[in-house]
C-alpha positions in Angstrom: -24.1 12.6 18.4 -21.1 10.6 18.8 -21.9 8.8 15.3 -22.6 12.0 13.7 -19.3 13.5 14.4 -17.0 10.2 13.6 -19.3 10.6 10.3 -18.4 14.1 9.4 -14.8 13.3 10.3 -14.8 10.4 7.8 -16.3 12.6 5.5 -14.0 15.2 5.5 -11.2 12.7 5.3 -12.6 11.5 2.1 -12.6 15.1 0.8 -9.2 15.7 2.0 -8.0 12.5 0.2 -9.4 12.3 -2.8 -8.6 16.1 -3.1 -4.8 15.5 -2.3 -4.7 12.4 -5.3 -6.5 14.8 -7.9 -3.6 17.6 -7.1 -0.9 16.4 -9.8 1.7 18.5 -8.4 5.0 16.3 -9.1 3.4 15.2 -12.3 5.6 12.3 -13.8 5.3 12.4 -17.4 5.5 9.8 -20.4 9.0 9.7 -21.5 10.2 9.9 -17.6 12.7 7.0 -16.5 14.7 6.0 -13.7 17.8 3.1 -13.5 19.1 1.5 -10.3 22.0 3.3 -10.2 21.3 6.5 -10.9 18.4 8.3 -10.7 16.7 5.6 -8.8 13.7 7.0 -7.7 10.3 9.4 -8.1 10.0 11.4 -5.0 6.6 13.0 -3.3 6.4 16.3 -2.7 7.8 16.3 0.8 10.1 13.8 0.1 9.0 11.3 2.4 7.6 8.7 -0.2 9.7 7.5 -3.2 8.7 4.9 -6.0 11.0 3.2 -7.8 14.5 1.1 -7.2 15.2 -0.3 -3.9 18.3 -3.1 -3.4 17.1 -6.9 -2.7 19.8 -9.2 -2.7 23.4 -9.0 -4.3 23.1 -6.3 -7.2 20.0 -6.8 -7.6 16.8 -4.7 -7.2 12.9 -4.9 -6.9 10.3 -1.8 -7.5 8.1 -0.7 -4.9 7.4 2.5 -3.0 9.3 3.0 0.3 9.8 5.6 2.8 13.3 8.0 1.5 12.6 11.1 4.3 13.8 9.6 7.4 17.2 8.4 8.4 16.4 5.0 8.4 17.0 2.3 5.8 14.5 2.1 3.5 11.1 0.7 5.1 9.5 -0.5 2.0 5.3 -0.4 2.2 4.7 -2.0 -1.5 6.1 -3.9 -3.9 5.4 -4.6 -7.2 5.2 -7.6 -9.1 6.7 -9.1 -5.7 7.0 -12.7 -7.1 9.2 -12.0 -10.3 12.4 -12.6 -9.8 14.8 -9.3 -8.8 16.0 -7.6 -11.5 19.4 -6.4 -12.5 21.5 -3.3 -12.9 21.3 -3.3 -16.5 17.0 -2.3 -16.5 15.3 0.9 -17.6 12.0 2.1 -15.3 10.0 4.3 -18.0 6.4 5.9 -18.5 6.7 5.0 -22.2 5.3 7.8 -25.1 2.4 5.0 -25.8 1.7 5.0 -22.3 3.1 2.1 -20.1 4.7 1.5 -17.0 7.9 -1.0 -18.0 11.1 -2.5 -17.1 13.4 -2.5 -20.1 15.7 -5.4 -19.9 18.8 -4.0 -22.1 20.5 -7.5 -21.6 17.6 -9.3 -23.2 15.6 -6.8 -25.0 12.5 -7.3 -23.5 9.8 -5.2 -21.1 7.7 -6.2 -18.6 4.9 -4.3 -17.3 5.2 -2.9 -13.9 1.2 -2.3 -14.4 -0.8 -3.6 -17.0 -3.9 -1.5 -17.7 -6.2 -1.6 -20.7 -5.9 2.3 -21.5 -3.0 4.8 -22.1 -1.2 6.2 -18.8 -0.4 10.0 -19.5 1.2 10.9 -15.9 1.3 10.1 -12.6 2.7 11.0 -9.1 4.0 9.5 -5.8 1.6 11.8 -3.0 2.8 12.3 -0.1 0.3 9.9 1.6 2.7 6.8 0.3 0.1 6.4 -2.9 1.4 5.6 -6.1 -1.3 7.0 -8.4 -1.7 6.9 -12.5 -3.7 9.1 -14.3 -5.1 9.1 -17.8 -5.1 12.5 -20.5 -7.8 13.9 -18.7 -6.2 13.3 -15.3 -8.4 11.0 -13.6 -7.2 8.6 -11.9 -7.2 5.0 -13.1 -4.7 3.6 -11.0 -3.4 3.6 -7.3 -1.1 1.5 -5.3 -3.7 1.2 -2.4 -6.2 -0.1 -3.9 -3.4 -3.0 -3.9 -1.8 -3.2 -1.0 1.4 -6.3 -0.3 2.7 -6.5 3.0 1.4 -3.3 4.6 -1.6 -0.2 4.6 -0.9 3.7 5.3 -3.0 6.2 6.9 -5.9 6.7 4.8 -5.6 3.5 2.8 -8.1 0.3 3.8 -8.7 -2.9 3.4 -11.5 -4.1 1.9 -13.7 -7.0 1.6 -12.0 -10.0 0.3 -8.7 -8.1 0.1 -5.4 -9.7 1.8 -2.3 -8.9 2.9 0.4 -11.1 2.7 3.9 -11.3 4.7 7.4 -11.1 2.9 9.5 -13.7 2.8 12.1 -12.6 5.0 13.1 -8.6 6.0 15.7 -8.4 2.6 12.9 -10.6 0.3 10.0 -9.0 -0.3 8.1 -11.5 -2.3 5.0 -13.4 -0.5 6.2 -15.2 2.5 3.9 -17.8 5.2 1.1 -15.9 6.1 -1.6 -13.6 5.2 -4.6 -11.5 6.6 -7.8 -11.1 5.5 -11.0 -9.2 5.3 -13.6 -11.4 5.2 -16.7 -10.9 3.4 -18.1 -12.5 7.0 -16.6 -9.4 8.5 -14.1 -11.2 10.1 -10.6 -10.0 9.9 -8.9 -13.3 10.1 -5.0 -14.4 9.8 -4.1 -17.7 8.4 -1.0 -19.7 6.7 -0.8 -19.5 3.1 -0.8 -22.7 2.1 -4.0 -23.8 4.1 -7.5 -23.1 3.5 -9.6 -20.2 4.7 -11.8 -22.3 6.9 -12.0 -21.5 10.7 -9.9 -24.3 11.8 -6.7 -23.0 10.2 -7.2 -19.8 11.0 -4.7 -18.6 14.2 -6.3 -15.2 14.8 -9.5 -13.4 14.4 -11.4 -10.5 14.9 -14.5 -12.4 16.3 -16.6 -9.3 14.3 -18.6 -11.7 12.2 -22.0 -12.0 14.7 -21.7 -8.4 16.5 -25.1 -7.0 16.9 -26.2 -9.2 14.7 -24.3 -8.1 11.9 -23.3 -10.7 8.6 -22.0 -10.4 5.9 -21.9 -5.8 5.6 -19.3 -4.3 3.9 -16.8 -4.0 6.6 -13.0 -2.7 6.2 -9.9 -2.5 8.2 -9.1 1.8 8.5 -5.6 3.3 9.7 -6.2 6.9 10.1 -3.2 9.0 10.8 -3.4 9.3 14.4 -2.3 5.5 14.8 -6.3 4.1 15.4 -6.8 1.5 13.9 -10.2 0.0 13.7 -12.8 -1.8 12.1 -15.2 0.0 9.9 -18.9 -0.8 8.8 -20.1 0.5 5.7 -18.0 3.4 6.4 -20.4 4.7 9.2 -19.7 2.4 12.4 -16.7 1.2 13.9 -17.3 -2.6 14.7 -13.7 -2.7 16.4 -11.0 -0.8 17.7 -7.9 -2.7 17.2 -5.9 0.3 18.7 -7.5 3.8 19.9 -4.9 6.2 18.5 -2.2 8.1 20.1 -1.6 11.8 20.6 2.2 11.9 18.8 1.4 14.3 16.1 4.3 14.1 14.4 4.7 10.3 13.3 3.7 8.5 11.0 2.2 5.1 11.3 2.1 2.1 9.0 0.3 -1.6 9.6 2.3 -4.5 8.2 1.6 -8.7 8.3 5.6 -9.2 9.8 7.4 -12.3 8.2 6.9 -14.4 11.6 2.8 -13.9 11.3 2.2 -10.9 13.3 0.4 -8.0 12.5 1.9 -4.7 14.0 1.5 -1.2 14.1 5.0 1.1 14.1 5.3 4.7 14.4 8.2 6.7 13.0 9.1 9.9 14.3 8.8 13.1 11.8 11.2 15.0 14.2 14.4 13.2 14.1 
């Protein structure tokens, strides 16, 4: 019984998501550009999400999508391109008319793609989930930020086999810093350094899900729902794990990020304040 509900629950999730990605609401269309220092940034709907232009270092900026709706400074959930160097003032953001996500560097007259795809983008939106999602003429979707997650996963956005995340740098430099987690195709959720070799004896956490009931090598995924729980999912039907069992704040949100010393946490930010 127990299975059959958590089932239906992640079924109606599913709905509920891929429902809210197909509703182009703040459609951004070819043509569309932001700068650094002016209109900086592509809101969602609520404003709580924003993708574009966020400061790293002196006068200089990265891209990524970051959380504008709180009075905080801005907690930034993904970067892209995180190992380019930062770019200027003097750069262009666009959705070109042929279809590509750039950076126009006016200094140097040249573009880089924020996204390279091999078809046309015609639109795309910033939801109010924290996804970043492109869209071709017919508006399906042929692109989304969490399907490539950096530093840090959203309610509703998972892991999957063989994906990593990888810590920043430092908390102003966002590009890949020591350490990294890992979904396993073992079913292991497993941290290690960087720079060594993902073999048990340089790994400095695990799941220990690998051997439960028997269980190798399944298609297993690390889930944040939007209650804080945070577990370990097989083949979307049984939790293996529960890393944390929720918590009953309804308004917060909650993100998961690999922190810069190693550590994977979970934060909640108030919606209230």
């Amino acid at each position: 019984m127990a299975n059959s509900l958590f089932s239906l629950l992640v079924l109606l999730s599913t709905i509920y998501s891929v429902t809210a990605q197909q509703n182009v609401t703040n459609s951004i269309r070819q043509r569309s550009s932001l700068t650094p220092t002016g209109n900086s940034s592509w809101l969602s709907p609520s404003g709580l999400f924003a993708f574009g232009f966020y400061p790293q270092g002196n006068n200089t900026y990265r891209v990524g999508i970051f959380i504008a709706g709180l009075p905080l400074n801005k907690t930034v959930v993904w970067t892209a391109n995180r190992d380019d160097p930062p770019v200027s003032s003097n750069v262009t953001l666009q959705l070109t008319p042929d279809g590509r996500l750039i950076l126009q560097h006016q200094s140097q007259d040249s573009t880089t793609d924020v996204v390279k795809l091999n078809q046309s983008i015609s639109s795309a939106s910033m939801l109010d989930s924290g996804n970043f999602v492109l869209y071709d003429s017919n508006q399906r979707m042929i692109w989304q930020s969490f399907e490539h997650p950096t530093d840090a996963i959203l309610p509703g956005q998972i892991l999957s086999r063989n994906q990593e995340l990888y810590s920043s740098r430092s908390e102003s430099d966002h590009s890949t810093g020591l350490f990294k987690l890992k979904m396993q195709s073992d079913s292991n959720l497993v941290q290690h350094p960087v720079d060594a070799t993902d073999t048990p004896q340089h790994a400095y956490w695990y799941s220990g899900t690998a051997t439960i009931d028997g269980v190798n090598g399944v298609n297993v995924t690390l889930n944040l729902d939007r209650d804080g729980h945070l577990y370990l999912l097989n083949n979307s039907v049984n939790i293996l794990k529960n890393l944390t069992a929720g918590f009953s704040e309804s308004r917060s949100l909650y993100l998961m990020r690999i922190d810069i010393d190693g550590i994977f946490r979970l934060y909640s930010f108030s919606l209230d304040n």
